[in-house]
C-alpha positions as CSV (number, residue, x, y, z in Angstrom):
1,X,20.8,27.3,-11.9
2,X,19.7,28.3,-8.7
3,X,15.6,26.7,-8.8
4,X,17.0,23.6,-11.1
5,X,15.4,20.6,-9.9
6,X,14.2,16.9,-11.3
7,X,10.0,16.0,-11.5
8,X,10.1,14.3,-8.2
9,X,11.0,17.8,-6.2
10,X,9.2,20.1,-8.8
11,X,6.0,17.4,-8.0
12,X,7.0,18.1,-4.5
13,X,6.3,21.8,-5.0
14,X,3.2,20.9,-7.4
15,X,1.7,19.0,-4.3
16,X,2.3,22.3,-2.2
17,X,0.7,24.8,-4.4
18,X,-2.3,22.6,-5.7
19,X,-3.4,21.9,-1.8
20,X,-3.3,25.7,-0.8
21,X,-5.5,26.2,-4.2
22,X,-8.3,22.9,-3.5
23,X,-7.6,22.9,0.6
24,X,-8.8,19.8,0.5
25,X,-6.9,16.2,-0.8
26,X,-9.4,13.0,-2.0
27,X,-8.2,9.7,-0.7
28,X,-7.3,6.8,-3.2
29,X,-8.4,3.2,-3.4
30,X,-5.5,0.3,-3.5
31,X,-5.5,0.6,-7.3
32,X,-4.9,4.7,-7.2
33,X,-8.5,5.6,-8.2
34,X,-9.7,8.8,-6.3
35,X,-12.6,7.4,-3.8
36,X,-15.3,10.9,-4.5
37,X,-16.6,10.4,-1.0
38,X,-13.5,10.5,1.2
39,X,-11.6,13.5,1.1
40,X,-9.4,15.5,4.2
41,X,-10.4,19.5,4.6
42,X,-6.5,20.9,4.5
43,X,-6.8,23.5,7.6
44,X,-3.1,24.7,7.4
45,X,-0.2,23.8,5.3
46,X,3.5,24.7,7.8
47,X,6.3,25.1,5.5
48,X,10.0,25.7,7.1
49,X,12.4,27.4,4.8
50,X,16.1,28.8,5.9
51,X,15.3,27.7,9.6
52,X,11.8,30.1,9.4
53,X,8.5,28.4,10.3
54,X,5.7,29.8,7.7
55,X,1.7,28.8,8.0
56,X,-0.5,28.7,5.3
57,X,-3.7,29.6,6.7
58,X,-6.7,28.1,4.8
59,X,-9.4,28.4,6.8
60,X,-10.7,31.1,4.7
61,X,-12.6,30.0,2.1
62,X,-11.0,32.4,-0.6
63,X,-8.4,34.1,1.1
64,X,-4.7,32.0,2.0
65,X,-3.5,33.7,5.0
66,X,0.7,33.7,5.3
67,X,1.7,33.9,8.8
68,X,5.6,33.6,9.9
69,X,7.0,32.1,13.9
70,X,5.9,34.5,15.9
71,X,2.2,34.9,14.2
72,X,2.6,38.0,11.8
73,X,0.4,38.3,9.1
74,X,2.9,38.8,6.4
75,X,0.6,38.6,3.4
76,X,-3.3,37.4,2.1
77,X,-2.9,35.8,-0.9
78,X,-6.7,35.1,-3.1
79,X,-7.4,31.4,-3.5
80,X,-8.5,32.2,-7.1
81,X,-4.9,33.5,-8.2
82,X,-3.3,30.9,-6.8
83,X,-5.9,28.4,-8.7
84,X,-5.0,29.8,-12.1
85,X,-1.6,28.9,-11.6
86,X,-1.3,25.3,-10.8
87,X,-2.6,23.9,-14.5
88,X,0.3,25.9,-15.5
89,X,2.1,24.9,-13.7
90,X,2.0,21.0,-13.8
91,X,1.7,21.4,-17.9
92,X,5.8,22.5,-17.4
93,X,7.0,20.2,-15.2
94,X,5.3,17.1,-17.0
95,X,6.2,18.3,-20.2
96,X,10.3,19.6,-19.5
97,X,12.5,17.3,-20.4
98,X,15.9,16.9,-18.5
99,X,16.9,15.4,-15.5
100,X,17.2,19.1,-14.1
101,X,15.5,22.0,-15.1
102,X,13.6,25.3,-14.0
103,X,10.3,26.2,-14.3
104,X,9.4,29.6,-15.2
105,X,5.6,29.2,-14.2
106,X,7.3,28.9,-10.3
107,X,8.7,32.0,-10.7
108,X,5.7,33.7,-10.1
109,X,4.5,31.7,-7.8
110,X,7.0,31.7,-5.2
111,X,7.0,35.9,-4.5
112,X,3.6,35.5,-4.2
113,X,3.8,33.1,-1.9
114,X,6.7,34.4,0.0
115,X,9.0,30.9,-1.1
116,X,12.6,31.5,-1.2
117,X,13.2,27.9,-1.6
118,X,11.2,25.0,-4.1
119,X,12.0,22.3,-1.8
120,X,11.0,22.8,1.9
121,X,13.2,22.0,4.4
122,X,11.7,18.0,5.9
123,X,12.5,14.8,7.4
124,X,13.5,12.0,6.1
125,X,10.2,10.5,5.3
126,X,7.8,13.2,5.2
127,X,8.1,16.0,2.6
128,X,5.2,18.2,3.5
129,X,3.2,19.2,7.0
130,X,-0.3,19.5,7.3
131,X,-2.9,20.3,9.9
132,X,-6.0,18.6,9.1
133,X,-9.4,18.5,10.6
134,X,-9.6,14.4,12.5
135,X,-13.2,12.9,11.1
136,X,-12.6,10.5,13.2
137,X,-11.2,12.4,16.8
138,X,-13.0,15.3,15.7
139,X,-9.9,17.2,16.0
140,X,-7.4,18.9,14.2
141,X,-4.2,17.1,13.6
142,X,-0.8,18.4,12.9
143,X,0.5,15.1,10.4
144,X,3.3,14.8,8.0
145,X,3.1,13.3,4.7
146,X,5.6,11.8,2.4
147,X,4.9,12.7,-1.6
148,X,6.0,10.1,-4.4
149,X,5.2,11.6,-8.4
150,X,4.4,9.5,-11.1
151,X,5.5,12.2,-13.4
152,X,8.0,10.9,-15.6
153,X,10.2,7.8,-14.7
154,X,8.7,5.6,-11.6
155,X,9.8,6.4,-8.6
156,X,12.1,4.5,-6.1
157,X,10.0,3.1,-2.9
158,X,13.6,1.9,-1.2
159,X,17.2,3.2,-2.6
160,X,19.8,1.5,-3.4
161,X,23.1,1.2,-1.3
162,X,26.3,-0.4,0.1
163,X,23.8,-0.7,3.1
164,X,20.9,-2.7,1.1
165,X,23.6,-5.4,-0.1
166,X,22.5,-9.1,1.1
167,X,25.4,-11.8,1.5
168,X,24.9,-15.2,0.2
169,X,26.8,-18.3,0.5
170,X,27.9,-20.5,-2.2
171,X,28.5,-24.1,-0.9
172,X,30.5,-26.8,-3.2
173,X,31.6,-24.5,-6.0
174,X,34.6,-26.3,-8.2
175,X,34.7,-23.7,-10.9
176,X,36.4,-20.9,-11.7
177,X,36.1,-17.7,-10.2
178,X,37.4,-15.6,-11.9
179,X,35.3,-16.7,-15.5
180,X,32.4,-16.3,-12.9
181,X,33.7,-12.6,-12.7
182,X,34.0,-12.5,-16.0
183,X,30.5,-12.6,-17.0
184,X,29.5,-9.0,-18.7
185,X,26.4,-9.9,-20.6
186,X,23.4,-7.7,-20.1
187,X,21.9,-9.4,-17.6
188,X,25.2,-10.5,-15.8
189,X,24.1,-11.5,-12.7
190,X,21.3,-13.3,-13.9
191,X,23.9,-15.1,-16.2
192,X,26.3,-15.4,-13.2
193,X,24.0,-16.8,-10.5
194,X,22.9,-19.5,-13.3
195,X,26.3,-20.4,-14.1
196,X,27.0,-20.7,-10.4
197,X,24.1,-23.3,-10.3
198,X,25.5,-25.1,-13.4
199,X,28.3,-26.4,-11.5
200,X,26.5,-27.8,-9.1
201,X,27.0,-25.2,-6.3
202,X,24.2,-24.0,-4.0
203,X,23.4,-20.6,-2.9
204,X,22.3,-19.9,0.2
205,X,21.2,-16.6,2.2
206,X,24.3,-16.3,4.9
207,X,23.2,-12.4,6.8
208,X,22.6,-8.3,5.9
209,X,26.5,-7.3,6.3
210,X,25.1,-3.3,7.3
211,X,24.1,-3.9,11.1
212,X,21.4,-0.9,10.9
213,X,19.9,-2.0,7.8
214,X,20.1,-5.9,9.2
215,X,18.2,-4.7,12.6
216,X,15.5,-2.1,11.0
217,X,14.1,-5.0,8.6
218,X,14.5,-7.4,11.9
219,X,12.1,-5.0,13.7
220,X,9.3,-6.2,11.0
221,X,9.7,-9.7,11.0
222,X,12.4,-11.4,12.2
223,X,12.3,-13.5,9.6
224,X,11.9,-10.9,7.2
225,X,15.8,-11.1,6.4
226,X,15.6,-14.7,5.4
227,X,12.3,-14.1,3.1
228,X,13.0,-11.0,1.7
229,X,16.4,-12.9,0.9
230,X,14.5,-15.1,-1.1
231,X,12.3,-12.6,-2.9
232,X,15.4,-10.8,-4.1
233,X,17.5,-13.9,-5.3
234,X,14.3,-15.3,-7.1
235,X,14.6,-12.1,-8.8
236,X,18.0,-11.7,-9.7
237,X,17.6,-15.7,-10.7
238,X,15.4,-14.4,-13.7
239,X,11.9,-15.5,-12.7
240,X,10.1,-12.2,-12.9
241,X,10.6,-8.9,-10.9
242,X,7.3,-7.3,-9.4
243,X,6.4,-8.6,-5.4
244,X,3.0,-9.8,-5.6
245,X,4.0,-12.1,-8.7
246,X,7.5,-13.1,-6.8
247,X,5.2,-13.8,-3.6
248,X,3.6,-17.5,-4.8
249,X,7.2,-18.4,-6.0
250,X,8.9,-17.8,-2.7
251,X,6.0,-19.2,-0.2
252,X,6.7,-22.2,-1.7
253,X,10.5,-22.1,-1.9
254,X,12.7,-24.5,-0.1
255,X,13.8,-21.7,2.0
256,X,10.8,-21.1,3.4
257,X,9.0,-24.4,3.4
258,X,12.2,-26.2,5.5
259,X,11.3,-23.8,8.2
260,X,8.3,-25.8,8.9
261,X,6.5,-22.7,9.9
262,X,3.6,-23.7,7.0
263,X,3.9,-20.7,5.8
264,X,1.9,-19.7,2.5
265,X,0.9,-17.0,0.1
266,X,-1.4,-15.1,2.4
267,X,1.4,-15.4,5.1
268,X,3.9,-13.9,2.8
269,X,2.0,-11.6,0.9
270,X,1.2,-9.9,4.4
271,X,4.7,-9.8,5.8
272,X,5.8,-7.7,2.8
273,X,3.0,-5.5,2.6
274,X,4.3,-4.9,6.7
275,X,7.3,-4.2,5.2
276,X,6.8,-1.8,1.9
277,X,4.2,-0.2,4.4
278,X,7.4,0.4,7.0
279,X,9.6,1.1,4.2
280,X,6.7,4.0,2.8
281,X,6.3,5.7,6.0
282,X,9.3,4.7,8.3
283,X,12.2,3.0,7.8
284,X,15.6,4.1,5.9
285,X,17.9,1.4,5.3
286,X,21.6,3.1,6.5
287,X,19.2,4.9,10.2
288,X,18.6,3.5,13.0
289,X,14.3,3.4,12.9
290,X,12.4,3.1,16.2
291,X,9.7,0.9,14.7
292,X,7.6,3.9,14.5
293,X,6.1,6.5,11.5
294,X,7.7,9.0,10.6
295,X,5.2,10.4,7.6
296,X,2.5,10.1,10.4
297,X,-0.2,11.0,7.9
298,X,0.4,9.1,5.2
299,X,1.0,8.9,1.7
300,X,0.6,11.4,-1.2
301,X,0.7,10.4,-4.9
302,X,0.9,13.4,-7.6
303,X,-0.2,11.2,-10.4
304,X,0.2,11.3,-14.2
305,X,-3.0,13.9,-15.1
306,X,-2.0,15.8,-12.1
307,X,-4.3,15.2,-9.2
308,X,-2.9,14.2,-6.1
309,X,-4.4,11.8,-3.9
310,X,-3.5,10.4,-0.5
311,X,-3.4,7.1,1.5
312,X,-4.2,8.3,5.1
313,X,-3.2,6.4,8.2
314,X,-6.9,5.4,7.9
315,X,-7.1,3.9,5.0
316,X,-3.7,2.0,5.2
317,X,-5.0,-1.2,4.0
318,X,-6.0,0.3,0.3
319,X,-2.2,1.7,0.9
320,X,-0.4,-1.5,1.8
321,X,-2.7,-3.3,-0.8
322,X,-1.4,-0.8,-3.4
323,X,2.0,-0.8,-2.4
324,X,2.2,-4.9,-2.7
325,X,0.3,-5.0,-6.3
326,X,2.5,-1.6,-7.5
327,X,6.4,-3.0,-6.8
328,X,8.8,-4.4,-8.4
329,X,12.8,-5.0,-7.5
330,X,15.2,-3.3,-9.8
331,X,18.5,-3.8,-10.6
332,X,20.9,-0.6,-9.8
333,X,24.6,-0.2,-10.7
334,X,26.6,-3.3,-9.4
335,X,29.8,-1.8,-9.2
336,X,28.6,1.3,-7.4
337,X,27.1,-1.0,-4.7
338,X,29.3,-3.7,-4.4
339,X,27.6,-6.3,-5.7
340,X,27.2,-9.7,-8.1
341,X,30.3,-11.0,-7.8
342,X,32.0,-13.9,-6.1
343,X,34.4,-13.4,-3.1
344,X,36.1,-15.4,-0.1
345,X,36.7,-14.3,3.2
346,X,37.9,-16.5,5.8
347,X,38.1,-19.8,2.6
348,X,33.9,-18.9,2.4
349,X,32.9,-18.0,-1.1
350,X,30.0,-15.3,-0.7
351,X,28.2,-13.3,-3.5
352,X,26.1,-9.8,-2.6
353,X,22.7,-8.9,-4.3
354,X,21.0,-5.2,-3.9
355,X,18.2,-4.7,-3.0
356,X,16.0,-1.8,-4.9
357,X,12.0,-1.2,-4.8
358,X,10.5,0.7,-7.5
359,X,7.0,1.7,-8.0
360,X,5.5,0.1,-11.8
């Protein structure tokens, strides 16, 4: 099926088609509540399909104007037709089941719009391209955005991989290994890390094994490996999973507290919202990040009733604030990722963890 996708793209093409129809988006507070008196006037939308540049020209009040590279008009498209589509069209995609499927209502759509494709072609972070008119330079500003849909399951904030693994010691361990292993309850490596403990053993952060992931969360914090380290085995340790309730538990953890940095909540609860903030806009575990943006505008969230709101660059502290109170780690698969059980290498006995963000 050619136009099979899951919620997250289809949202990704909801986001498209609802902006050309309101040309404007509303910004959100840090608890995702539209704010009525901030919104961003959507000038253009530039969509690049099969290596061709498109603009959606919105500057018209109830006309969309389709220009392709070189500046032909290739079609005018009324705002009002497009309008009575998009109720239509979110009703299908939040009410499909399946982790792929098609959506007839698109089918119409995308002729009209000249679409050959659902998803555009993007960047890494950033899944749609704006030009919007600067409030604040009084200019208009070419910006991408990066969309996350709370249509259906929560979305992931960071991925899981072999690159997200953390390596931990484990110091004075007299047991056996391989009963360690052995461990298949439903929360193994809950069950594992406790009996590890049992024996009188300590764990210990040792490094980030992936050298890109270890330098991209250095460029935050460079003690950001050691606390986010902490975050995540308090989590796999059974004591709760979403950041801001992890944050009091590892500000005062032995880890952090033997730095003698005097480090607290506040200090904590800001270095991670520096990190889901970089994590949001910037950073991918497994590539090399420059410390900068890559979603340079910000945020968009298609959310359950079907408006979609946005977290500018100007409002980043409602964003960071939301990201922080709207986390939680998750657990993915353990033997695709390499993690949760006991090793040696070089007579050291190490054990990985994953890390994985999701939104709540």
């Amino acid at each position: 099926m050619p136009n099979s996708f899951n919620k997250g793209e289809w949202s990704e093409f909801y986001t498209f088609v609802k902006i050309l129809a309101d040309k404007k988006v509303y910004a959100a507070d840090e608890d995702l509540q539209r704010i009525e008196d901030i919104f961003y006037p959507i000038l253009k939308v530039l969509r690049k399909e099969n290596g061709v540049n498109k603009i959606y020209d919105l500057s018209e009040q109830n006309i969309i104007q389709i220009f392709q590279d070189n500046q032909e008009e290739i079609a005018q498209v009324p705002t009002e037709q497009i309008k009575a589509s998009v109720q239509k069209l979110f009703k299908e995609i939040k009410n499909t089941k399946g982790a792929s499927f098609e959506v007839q209502s698109s089918e119409e759509l995308m002729p009209l719009l000249h679409c050959d494709k659902v998803k555009a072609e993007s960047g890494k972070k950033e899944d749609i391209k704006l030009v919007i008119h600067d409030s604040i330079t009084l200019r208009d500003s070419e910006v991408g955005f990066s969309i996350k849909s709370n249509i259906g399951n929560a979305p992931t904030l960071l991925n899981a991989s072999q690159a997200t693994n953390f390596r931990y010691k484990i110091d004075n361990f007299t047991s056996d290994i391989a009963a360690i292993n052995a461990i298949s309850t439903r929360s193994k490596i809950r069950d594992r890390l406790l009996a590890i403990s049992e024996t009188g053993a300590t764990i210990s952060f040792d490094e980030l094994p992936h050298e890109i992931f270890r330098k991209n969360v250095r460029k935050n914090d460079s003690l950001m490996p050691l606390i986010l380290s902490e975050f995540l085995l308090t989590f796999f340790s059974g004591q709760g999973n979403a950041i801001a309730g992890l944050a009091e538990i590892v500000a005062s953890s032995s880890a952090i507290q033997n730095l003698n940095l005097d480090f607290d909540y506040e200090d904590i609860k800001f270095k991670m919202k520096y990190l889901l903030l970089n994590i949001a806009l910037g950073m991918v575990p497994a590539t090399m990040w420059d410390g900068f943006l890559k979603a340079d505008g910000g945020y968009i969230v298609v959310k359950e009733d079907g408006d979609i709101l946005c977290y500018h660059i100007y409002n980043i502290a409602q964003f960071s604030e939301y990201l922080f109170n709207h986390t939680r780690f998750d657990t993915p698969s353990s033997t695709r990722h390499g993690f949760g059980e006991i090793y040696e290498d070089n007579g050291q006995l190490y054990i990985n963890l994953n890390l994985q963000i999701r939104f709540i």
